[in-house]
Backbone as JSON, one array per atom type, in Angstrom:
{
  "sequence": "XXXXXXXXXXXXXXXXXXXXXXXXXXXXXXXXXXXXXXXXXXXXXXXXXXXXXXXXXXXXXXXXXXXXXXXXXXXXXXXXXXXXXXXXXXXXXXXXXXXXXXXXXXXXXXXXXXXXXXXXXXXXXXXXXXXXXXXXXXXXXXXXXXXXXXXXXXXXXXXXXXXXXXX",
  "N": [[12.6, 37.53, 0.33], [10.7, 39.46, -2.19], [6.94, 38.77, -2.87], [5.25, 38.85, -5.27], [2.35, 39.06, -7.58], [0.51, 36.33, -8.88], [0.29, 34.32, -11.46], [-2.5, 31.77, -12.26], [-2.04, 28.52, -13.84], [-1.87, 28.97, -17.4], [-4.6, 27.21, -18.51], [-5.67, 24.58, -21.57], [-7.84, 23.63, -23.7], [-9.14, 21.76, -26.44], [-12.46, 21.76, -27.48], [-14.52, 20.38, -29.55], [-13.61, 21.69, -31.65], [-12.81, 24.23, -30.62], [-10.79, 26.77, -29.37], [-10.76, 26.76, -25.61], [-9.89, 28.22, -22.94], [-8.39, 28.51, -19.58], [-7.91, 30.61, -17.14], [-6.32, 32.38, -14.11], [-5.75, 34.74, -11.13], [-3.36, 35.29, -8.54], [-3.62, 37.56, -6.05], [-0.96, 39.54, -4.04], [-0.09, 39.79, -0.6], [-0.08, 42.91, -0.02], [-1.2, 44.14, -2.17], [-4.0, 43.34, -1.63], [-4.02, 44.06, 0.81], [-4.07, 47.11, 0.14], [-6.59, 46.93, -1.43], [-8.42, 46.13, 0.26], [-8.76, 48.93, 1.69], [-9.96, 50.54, 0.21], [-8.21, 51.35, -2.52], [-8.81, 51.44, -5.88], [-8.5, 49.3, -7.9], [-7.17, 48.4, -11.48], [-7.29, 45.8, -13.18], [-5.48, 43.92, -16.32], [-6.17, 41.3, -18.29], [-4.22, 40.04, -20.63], [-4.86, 37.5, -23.18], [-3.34, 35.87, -25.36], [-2.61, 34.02, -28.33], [-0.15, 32.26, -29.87], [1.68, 31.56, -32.76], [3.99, 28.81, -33.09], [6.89, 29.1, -33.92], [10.32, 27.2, -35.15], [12.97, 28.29, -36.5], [12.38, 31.35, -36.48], [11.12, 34.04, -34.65], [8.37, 33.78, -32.13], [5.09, 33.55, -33.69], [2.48, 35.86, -33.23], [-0.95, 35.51, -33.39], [-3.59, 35.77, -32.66], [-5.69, 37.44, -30.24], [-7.12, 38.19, -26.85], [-8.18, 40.69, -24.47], [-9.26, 41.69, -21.59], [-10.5, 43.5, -19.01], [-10.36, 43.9, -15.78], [-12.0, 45.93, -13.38], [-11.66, 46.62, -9.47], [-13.21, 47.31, -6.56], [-13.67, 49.18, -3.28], [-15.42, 49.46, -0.73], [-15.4, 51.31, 2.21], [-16.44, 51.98, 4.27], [-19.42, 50.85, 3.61], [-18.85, 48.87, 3.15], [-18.95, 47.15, 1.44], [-17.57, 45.39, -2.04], [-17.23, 46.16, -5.26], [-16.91, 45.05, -8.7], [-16.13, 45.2, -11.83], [-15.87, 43.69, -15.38], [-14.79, 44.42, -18.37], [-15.34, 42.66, -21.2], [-14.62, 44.12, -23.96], [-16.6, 44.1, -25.56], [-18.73, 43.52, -24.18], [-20.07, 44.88, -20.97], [-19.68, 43.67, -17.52], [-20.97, 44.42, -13.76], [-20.48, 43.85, -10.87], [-21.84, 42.97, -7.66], [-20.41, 42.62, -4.41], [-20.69, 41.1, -0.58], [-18.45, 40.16, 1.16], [-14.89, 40.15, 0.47], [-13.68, 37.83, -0.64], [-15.52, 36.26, -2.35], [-15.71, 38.1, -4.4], [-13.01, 38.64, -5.32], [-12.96, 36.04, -6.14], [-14.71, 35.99, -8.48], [-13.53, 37.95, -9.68], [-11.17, 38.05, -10.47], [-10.75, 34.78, -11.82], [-10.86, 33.3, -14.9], [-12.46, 31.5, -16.45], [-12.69, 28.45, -18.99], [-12.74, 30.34, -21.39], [-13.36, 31.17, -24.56], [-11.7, 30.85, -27.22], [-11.08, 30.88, -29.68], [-12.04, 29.39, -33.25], [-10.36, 26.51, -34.14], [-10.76, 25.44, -36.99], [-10.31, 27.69, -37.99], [-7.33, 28.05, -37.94], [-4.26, 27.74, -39.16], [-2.6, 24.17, -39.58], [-0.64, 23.26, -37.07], [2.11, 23.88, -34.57], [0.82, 25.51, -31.16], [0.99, 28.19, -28.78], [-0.68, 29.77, -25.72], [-0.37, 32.6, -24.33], [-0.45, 34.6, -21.78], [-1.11, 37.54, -20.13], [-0.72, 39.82, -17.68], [-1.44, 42.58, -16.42], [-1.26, 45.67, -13.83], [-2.4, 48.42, -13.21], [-1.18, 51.36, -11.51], [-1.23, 54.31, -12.17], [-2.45, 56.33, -14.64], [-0.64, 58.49, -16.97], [-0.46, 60.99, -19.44], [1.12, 60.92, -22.55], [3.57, 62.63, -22.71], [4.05, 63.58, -20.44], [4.61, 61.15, -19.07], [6.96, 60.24, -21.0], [8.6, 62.32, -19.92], [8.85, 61.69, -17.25], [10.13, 59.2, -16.44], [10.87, 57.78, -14.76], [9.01, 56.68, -12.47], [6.78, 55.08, -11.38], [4.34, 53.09, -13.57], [3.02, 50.87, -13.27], [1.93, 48.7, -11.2], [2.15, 45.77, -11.05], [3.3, 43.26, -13.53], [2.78, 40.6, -15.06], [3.98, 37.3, -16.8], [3.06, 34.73, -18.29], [3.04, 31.33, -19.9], [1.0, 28.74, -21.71], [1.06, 25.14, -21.85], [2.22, 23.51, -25.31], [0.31, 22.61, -27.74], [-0.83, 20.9, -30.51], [-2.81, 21.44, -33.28], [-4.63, 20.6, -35.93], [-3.21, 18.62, -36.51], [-3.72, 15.42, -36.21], [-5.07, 15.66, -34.15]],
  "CA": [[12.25, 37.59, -1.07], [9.56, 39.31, -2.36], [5.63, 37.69, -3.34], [4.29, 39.01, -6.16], [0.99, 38.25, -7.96], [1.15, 34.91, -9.32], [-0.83, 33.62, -12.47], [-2.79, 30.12, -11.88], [-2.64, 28.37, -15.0], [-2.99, 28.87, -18.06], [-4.81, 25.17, -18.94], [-6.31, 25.11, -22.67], [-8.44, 22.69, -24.03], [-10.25, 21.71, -27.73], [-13.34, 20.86, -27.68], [-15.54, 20.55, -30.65], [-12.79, 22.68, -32.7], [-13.2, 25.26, -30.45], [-10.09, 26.53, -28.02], [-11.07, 27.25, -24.33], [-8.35, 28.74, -22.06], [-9.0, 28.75, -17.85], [-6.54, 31.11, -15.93], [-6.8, 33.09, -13.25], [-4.53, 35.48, -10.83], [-3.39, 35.4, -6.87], [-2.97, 38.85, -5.23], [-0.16, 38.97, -2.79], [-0.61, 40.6, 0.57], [-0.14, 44.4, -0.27], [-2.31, 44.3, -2.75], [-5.05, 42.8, -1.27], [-4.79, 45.29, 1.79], [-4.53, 48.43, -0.88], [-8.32, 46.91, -1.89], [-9.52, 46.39, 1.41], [-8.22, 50.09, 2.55], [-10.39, 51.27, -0.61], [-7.5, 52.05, -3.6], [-9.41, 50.76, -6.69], [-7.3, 48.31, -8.97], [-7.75, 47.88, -12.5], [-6.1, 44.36, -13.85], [-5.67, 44.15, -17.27], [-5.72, 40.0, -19.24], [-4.21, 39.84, -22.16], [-4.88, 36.64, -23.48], [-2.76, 35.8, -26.64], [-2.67, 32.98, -28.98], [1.04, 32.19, -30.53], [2.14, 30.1, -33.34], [5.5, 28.17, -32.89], [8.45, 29.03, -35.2], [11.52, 26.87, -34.81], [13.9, 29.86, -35.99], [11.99, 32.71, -36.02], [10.34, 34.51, -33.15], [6.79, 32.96, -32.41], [3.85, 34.41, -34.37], [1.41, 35.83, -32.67], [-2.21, 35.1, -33.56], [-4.61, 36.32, -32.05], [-5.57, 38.18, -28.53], [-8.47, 39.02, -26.22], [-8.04, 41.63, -23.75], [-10.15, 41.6, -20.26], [-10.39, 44.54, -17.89], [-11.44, 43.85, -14.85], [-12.14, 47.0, -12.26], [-11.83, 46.13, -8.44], [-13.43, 48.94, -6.26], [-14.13, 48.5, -2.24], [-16.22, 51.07, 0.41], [-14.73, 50.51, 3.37], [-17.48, 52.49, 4.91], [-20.2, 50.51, 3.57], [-18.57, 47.05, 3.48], [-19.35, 46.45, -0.17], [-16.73, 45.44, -3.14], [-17.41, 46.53, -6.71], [-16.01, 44.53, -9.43], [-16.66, 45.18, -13.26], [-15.64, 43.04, -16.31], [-15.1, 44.45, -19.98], [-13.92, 42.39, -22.33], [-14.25, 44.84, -25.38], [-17.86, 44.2, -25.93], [-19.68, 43.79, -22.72], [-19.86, 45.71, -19.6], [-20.39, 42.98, -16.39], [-20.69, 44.8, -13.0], [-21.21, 42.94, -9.51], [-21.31, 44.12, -5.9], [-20.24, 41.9, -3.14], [-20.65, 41.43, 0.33], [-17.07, 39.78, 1.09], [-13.74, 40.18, -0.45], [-13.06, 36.73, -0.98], [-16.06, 36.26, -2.98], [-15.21, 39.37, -5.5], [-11.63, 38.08, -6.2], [-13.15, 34.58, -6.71], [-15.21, 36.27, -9.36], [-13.28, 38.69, -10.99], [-9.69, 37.02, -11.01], [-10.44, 33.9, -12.32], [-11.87, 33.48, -15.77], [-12.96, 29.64, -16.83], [-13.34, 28.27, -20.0], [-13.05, 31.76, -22.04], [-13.2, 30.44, -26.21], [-9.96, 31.77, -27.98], [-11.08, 31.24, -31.34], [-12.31, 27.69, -33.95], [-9.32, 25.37, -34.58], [-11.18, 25.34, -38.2], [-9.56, 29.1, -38.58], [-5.82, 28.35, -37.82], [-3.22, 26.36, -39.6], [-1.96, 22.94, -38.96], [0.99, 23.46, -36.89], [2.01, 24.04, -33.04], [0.45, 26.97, -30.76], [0.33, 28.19, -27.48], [-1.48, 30.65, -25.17], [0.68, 33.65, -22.98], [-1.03, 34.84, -20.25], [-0.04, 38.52, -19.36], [-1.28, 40.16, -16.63], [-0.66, 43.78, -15.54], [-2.09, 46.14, -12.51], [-1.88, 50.08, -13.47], [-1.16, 52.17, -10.7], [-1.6, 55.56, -12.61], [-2.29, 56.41, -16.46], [-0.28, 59.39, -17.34], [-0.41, 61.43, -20.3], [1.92, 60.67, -23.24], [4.48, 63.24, -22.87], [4.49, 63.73, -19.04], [5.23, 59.66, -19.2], [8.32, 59.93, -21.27], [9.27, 63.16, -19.32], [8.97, 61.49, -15.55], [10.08, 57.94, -17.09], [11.21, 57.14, -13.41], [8.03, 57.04, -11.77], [6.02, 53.67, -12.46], [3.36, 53.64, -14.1], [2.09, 50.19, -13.11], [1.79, 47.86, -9.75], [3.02, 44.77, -11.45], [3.52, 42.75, -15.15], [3.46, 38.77, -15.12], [3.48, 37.04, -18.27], [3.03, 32.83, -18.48], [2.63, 30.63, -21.44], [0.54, 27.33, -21.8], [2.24, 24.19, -22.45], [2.22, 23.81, -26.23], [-0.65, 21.96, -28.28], [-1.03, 20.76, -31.76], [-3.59, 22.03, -34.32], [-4.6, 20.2, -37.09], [-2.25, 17.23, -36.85], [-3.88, 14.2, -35.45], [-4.95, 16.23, -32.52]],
  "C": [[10.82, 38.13, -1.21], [8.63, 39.04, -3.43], [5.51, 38.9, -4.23], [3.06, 38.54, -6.61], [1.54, 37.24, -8.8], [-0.47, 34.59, -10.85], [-1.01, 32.29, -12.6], [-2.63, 30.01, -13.78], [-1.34, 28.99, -16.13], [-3.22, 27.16, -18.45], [-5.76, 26.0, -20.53], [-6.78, 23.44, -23.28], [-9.33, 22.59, -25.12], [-10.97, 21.05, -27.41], [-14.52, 21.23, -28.97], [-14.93, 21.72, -31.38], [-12.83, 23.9, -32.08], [-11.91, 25.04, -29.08], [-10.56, 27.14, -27.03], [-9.59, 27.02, -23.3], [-9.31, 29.17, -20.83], [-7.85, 29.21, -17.46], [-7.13, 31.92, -14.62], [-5.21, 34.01, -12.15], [-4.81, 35.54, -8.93], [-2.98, 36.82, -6.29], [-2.22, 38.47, -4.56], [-0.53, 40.35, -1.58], [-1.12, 41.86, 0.91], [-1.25, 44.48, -1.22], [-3.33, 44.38, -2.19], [-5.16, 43.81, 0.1], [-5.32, 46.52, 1.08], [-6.16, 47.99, -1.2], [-8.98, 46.86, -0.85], [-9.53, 47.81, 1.67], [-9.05, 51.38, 1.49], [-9.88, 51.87, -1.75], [-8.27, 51.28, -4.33], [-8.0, 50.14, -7.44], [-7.8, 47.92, -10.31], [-6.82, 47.28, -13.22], [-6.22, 44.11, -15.41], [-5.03, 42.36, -17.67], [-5.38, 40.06, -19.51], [-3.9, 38.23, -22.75], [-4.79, 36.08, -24.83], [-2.31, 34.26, -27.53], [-1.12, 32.93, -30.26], [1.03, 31.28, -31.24], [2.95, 29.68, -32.8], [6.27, 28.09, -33.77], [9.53, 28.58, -34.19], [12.65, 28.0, -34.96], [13.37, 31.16, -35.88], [11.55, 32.98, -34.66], [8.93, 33.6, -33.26], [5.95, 34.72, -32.95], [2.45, 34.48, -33.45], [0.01, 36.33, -33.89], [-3.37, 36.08, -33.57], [-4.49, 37.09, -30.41], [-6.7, 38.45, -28.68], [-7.8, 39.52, -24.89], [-9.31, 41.88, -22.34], [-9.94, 42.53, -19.47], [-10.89, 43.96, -16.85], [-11.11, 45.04, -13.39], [-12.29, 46.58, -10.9], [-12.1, 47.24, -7.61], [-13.83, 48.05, -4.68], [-14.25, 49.75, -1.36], [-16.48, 50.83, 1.27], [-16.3, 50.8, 4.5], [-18.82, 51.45, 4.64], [-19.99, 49.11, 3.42], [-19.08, 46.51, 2.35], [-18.12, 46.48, -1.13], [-17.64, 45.37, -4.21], [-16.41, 45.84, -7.78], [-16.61, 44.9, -10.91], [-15.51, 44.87, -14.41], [-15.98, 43.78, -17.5], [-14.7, 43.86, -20.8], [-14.1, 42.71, -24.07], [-15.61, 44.83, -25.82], [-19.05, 44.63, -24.92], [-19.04, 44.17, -21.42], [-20.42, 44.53, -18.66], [-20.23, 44.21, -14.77], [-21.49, 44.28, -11.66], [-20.72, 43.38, -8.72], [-21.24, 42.34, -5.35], [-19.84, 42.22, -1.69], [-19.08, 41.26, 1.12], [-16.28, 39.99, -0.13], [-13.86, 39.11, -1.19], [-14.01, 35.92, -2.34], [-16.28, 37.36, -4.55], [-13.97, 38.99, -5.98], [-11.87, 36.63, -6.52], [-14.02, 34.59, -8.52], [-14.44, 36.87, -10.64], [-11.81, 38.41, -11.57], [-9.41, 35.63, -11.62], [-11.29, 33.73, -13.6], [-11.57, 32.13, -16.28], [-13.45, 29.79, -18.33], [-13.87, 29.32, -20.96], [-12.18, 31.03, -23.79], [-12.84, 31.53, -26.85], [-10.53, 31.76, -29.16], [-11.15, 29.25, -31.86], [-10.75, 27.44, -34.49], [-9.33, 25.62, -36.48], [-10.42, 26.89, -38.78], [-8.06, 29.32, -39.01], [-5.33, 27.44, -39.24], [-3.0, 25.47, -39.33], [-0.9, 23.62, -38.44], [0.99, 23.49, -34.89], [1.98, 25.49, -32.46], [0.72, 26.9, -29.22], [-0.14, 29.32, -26.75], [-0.41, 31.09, -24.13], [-0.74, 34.57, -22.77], [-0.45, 36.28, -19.95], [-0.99, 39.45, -18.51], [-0.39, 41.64, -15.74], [-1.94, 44.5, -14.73], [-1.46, 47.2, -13.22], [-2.34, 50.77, -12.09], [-1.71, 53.81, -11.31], [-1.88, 55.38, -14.22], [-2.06, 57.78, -16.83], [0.19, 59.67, -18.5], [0.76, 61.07, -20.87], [3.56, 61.58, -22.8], [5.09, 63.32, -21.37], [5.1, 62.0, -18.62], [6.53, 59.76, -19.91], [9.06, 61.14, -20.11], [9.66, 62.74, -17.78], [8.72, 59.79, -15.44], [10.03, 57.16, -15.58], [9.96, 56.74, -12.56], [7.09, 55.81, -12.45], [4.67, 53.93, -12.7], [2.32, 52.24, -13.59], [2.39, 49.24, -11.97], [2.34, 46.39, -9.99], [2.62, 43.98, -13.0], [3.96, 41.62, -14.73], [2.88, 38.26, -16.16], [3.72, 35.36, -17.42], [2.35, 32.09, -19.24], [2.29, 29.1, -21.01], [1.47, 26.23, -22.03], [1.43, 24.33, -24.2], [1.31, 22.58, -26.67], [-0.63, 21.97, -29.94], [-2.53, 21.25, -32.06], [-4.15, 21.32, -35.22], [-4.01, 18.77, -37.71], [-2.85, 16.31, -36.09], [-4.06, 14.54, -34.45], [-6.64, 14.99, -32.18]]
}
């Protein structure tokens, strides 16, 4: 059977009306050689905030979006990691791997948005997590549909939390 990347998590927690979501992501083997061997990887968050409809579909909310760039020079024995998440640019070198995927795959305590904004009602946080292998133009993408476009797609949703009600 095969490992894929795995998403830790997600845990979510109010504090002081304010939600904070901790996830993070496990490479599996291939991967993690492709970065030692020098292919760059760029992982894409998406960290989305759902209502809960009994018959409808769930309503989504909100979203924040996280890049994070993984770069490694085999020659010089340094990894490159850089963080955007839509506002700010982070970019850190490291001397080990293990210390660069401890950095740039796990993100702690990242504040979703004030409690004081939503509705009363029940929410929860999906987790999706893709790797792009290539990014090809609009047309040449539908024309050479066969041909993937990305290294892997894992989605996973919080357990579910009240709002407003006696939380």
């Amino acid at each position: 059977m095969a490992k894929s990347a795995e998403i830790i998590g997600p845990e979510t927690k109010i504090i002081n009306n304010e939600i904070y979501v901790t996830t993070g992501l496990l490479l599996d083997g291939k991967q993690l050689q492709d970065l030692k061997n020098g292919i760059a990887k760029e992982i894409t968050f998406h960290i989305d905030l759902f209502r809960v409809w009994n018959i409808w579909p769930d309503e989504f909310v909100l979203g924040k979006p996280i890049v994070k760039t993984l770069r490694a020079d085999p020659v010089k024995k340094e990894y490159v990691a850089t963080s955007l998440d839509g506002m700010t640019i982070i970019e850190k070198r490291f001397n080990e791997l293990d210390s660069l995927l401890k950095w740039a795959l796990n993100i702690k305590d990242l504040k979703l948005t004030n409690t004081r904004e939503l509705e009363p009602d029940t929410y929860f946080v999906r987790i999706t997590v893709e790797s792009r292998l290539r990014k090809l133009p609009p047309v040449i993408g539908y024309l050479l549909f066969f041909i993937p476009e990305k290294d892997f797609n894992q989605v996973k949703d919080s357990p579910r939390f009240n709002v407003g009600q006696g939380q």
